[in-house]
N, C-alpha and C positions, 0 to 999 in steps of 0.2 A: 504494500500500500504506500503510496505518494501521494503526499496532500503541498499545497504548495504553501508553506508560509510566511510569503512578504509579507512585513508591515508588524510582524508580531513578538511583542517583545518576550522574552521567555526569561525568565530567573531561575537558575540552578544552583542553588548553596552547595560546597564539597564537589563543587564540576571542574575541580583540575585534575582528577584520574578518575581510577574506574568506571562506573556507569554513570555516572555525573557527565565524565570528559565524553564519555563515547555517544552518549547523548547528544552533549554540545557540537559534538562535528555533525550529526546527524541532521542534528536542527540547523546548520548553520548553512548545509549543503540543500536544505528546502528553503533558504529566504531568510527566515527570522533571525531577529535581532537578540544575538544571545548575553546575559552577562550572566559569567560563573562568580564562587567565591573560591578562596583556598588559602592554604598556612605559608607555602614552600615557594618556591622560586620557579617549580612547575607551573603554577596557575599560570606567570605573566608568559612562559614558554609556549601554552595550550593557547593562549588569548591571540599570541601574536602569530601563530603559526593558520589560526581557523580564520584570525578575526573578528574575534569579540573583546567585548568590557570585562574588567576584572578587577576583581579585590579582594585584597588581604584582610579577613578576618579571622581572630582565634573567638570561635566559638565557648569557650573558656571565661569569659568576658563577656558581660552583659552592656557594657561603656563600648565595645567593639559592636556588638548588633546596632544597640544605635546608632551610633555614628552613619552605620551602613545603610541602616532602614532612611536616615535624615537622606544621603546620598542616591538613593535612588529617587527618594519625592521628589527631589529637587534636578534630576538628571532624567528622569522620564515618566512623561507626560502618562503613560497608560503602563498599565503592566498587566500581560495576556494568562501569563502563565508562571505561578511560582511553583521553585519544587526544593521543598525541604528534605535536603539530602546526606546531609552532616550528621556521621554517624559511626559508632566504632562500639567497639569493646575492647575493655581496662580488666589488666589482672585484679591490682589491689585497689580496694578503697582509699581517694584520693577525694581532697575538698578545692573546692575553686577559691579564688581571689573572690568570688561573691557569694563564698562560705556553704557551696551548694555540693553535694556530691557529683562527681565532675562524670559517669555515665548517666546522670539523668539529666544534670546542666546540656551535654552538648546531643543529647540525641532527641531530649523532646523540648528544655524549656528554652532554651534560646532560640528554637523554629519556632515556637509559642510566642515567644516573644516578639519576633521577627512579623510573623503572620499576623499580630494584634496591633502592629505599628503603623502596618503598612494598608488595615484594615481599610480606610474611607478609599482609598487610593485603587483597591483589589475592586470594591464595591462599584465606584464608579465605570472602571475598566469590563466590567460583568466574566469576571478574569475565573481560572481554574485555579484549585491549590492542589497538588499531589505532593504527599510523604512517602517518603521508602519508608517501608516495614519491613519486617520480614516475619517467615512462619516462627520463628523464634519466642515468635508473640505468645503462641500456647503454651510456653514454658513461663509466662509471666503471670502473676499477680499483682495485682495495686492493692498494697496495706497503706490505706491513710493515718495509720497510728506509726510506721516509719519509711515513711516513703525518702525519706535520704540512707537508706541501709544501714544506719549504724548499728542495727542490733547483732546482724547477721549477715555483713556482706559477704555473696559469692559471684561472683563476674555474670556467669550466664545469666541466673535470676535477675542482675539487676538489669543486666541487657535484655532479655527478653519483657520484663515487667516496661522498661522504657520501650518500646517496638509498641508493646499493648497499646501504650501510650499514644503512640500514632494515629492507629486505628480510632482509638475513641477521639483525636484532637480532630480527625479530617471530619469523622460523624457528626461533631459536634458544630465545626465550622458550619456544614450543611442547615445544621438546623437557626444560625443564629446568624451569618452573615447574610445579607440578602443582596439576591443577584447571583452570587457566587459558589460555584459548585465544587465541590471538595471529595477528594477519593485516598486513597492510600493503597499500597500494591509491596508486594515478596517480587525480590527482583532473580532471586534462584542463590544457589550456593555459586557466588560469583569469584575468581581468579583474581582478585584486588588486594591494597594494603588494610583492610578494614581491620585486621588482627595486628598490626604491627605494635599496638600497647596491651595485645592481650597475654593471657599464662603460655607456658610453655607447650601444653599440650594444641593451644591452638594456634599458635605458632607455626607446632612444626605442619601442622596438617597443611596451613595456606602455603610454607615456603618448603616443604618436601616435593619430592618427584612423585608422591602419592595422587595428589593434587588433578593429577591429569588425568585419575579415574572418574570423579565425582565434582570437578568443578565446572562451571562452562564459563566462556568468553565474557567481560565487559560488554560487547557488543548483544551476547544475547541476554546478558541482564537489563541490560536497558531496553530491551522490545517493549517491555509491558507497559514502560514508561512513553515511548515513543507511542506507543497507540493508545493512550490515555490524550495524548496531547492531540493528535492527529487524527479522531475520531469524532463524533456526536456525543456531549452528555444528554441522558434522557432516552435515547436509540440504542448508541451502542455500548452503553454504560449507565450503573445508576447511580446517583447524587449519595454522597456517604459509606459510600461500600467498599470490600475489598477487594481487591483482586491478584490473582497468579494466573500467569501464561493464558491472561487475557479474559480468565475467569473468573467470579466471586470463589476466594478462596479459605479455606479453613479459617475460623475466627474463634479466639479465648472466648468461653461462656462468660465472662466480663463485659464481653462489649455488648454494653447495653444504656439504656439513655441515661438513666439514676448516674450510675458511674461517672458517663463521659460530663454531665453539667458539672458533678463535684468537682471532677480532676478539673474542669475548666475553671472553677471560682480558688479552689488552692492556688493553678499555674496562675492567674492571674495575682494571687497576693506573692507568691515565693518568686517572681519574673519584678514585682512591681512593678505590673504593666500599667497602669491605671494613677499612677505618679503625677504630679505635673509637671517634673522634668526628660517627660515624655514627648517625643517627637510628633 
């Protein structure tokens, strides 16, 4: 499928490798106007080699999203399509400079952030949100009595419980943004640095020659993402759901409406989105 898209601005957060990047050229090769984020000296590499806008954020930093969020208000008029893609998993339990446990900081509440900044802006634009997820989600629970792990941190749980996250923040956009249609999608067990801060045992699995049993391409991880972008919402998709390999996909018995408002009234107090030193 080819869909042509001049004229359309596309936002990829974590689009200087993996299915971020592979996206980016993808988009960039139908017309649209792409701009990635990234930590490394790759992003400005990926930007200048396709052709798009780019910037350094550490997700890490809540003073880093906005800056970003204020930078795009102010640098483009519409925004078609954001895609919250920033995302990893950490061995040990690590706190941020904004005192948050830093896999929940950078996989759900800084796209939380990021997506309630830039909200009037999406709204007007009658723009798309998609988050990566992944199935890792069924491995998660949301305990609001510690939703920063300190009682019990173990990598996967907290990475899977943040993935949950996703699913219920795009569910939720659906029901409270308006105009704006919101999905989340499992991009497959992808060949990327996603593990490069994880334990050893996940480590070696990404950087072993094992790898080439059980992983597929950047390229075919970002399909699901490519035709989320380049389809119909409402036809060929539906507003809040999930998807794998183009399909609504396995979903935590969590994601449900109760949950996803809560997690939204917490993300909004622990993001301090709702500030008035807010962009």
């Amino acid at each position: 499928m080819t869909k042509d898209l001049t004229g359309k601005t596309i936002v990829i957060t974590g689009g200087s490798s993996g299915i971020g990047a592979a996206a980016a050229r993808i988009l960039r090769q139908r017309g649209a106007q792409v701009v990635i984020t990234g930590r490394s000296a790759e992003t400005k590499k990926l930007a200048e080699e396709i052709g798009c806008d780019y910037y350094l954020v550490d997700y890490t930093r809540f003073a880093e999203v906005r800056s970003f969020a204020q930078k795009l208000l102010e640098q483009y008029p519409r925004i078609d399509v954001l895609v919250n893609n920033v995302g990893g998993i950490i061995a040990d339990r690590r706190v941020t400079a904004d005192g948050h446990e830093m896999t929940l900081q950078v996989n759900h509440l800084s796209g939380f952030l990021l997506t309630h900044l830039l909200r009037e802006r999406l709204e007007a634009s009658k723009a798309i949100v998609i988050n990566t997820s992944s199935a890792a989600n069924l491995m998660g629970r949301i305990n609001f009595d510690d939703l920063e792990s300190e009682k019990n941190y173990k990598s996967f749980r907290a990475y899977g419980a943040a993935k949950l996250m996703n699913i219920l923040h795009a569910a939720e956009i659906s029901r409270r943004f308006k105009g704006v249609w919101a999905t989340s999608f499992h991009p497959g067990v992808v060949e990327t640095g996603f593990a490069r801060e994880g334990g050893s045992t996940v480590k070696w699995l990404y950087e072993s020659t094992v790898k080439r049993f059980f992983m597929i391409s950047p390229e075919q991880g970002a399909d699901t993402l490519i035709w989320l972008i380049s389809t119909t919402p409402g036809k060929d998709w539906q507003d809040g759901q999930y998807y794998y390999k183009r399909r609504p996909g396995r979903k935590n018995p969590q994601v449900v409406a109760g949950i996803a408002s809560r997690l939204w009234e917490v993300s909004e107090r622990l993001t301090g989105a709702n500030k008035p030193e807010q962009v």
